[in-house]
C-alpha positions, 0 to 999 in steps of 0.5 A: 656510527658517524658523527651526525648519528652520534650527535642524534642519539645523545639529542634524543637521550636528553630529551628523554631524560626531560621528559622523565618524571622527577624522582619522588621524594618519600614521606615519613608514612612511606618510609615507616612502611619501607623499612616496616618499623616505626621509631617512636621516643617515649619517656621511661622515668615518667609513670604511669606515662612511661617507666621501666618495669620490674622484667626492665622494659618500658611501660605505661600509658605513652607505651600502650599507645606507641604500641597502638600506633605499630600495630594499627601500621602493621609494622614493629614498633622501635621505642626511644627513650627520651627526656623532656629536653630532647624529645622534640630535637630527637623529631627535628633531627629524624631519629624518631617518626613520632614522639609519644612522651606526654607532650603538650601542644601550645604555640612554640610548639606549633613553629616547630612541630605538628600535632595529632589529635590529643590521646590522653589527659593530663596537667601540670600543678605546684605541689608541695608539704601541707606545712608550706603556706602556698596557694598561687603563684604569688605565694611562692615568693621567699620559696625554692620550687623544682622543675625539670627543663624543657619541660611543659611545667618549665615554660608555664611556670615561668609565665606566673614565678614572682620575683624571690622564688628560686628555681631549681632545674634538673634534666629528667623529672626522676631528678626533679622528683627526686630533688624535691624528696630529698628536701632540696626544694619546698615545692615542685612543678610536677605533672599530677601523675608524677605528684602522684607517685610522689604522694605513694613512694614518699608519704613523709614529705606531705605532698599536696597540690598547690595550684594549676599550672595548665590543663595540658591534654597529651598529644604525638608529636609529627615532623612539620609537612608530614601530613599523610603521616599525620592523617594516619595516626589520628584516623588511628586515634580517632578509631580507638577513642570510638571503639573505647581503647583510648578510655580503657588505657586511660582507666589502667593507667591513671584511674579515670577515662580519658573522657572528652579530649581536643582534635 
């Protein structure tokens, strides 16, 4: 083949090449259904949210629905535990598809994340022994209140602390409840469920609700841009909530149906 042929042959090959479509990038829905696994964090020191059980396995609410979301994928289901502190990096760094852990929407959130539509109901409060004199936030003064970091509790609690309250952070909320139990704060920021168990476990400390911190509905947490993953899980969600299976979960877990819960 001579020069003038050679040179032809590559001309044509470049041509080719631009003219081929660029290699399609896989979104997070395509790559679920490639590798047939859907990562999922979910809380396992959360109940009835997320805990271990008697067989150590996890269990609970964000569990039932983690395991919804697979089976209505048609693929296995990966749970990843996760603290309140790490769950959204666990998202951001792409070890998790989606984070089922009792998250709570609000605008910070939004900058760095997307949400489905709300699955479950929930809310934080203070919480604290009948003998403490605390009704509102103002009331905290002079008094020591547990929260765990990162957490929704944390954020919210923050916006309505007056001076002279000592705040106490842990990593998890075991730590934080525990804390609270073992006498090293007067009061705790908790979720209701958490109280709850508080309340049945620890009988001695007294525990009452203090005042509301934020109605938090829970809602899974989807990698910003994800959108055909996104439409999956709340087309998922949306189907459940008609068929009753999100008010069936929410009444085997915190006694009451979910109930109407924002899009």
């Amino acid at each position: 083949m001579d020069r003038r042929s050679i040179l032809s042959l590559l001309c044509v090959s470049a041509m080719l090449g631009l003219a081929a479509p660029a290699a399609h990038a896989e979104d997070a829905l395509e790559a679920i259904q490639s590798r047939k696994a859907v990562r999922i964090a979910v809380p396992t020191d959360y109940p009835p949210y997320g805990f271990v059980g008697p067989d150590l396995k996890p269990q609970g609410l964000d569990i039932d629905m983690a395991e919804l979301i697979g089976k209505k994928m048609g693929v296995k289901v990966e749970l990843v535990p996760v603290s309140s502190a790490n769950r959204i990096p666990y998202l951001q760094t792409g070890k998790v598809d989606l984070v089922i852990s009792t998250l709570g929407k609000n605008a910070e959130r939004e900058k760095v994340l997307d949400f489905s539509s709300a699955y479950a109901p929930f809310y934080q409060a203070v919480f604290g022994g009948k003998s403490v004199p605390v009704k509102a936030p103002g009331d905290m003064a002079g008094h020591s209140v547990a929260v765990t970091r990162g957490a929704m509790e944390d954020q919210e609690l923050e916006k309505v602390t007056p001076p002279g309250v000592t705040v106490k952070r842990y990593e998890d909320n075991a730590a934080t409840a525990a804390a609270y139990v073992a006498g090293q704060t007067e009061l705790v920021a908790i979720s209701s469920a958490a109280a709850g168990t508080i309340m049945m476990k620890n009988p001695q400390t007294n525990t009452e609700f203090k005042f509301l911190i934020k109605e938090s509905p829970c809602f899974i947490g989807i990698a910003k841009g994800e959108d055909t993953l996104k439409a999956k899980v709340n087309a998922i969600i949306a189907e459940a909530k008609k068929d009753g299976t999100i008010d069936a979960m929410s009444k085997k877990w915190l006694g009451r149906e979910a109930g109407d819960l924002p899009l």
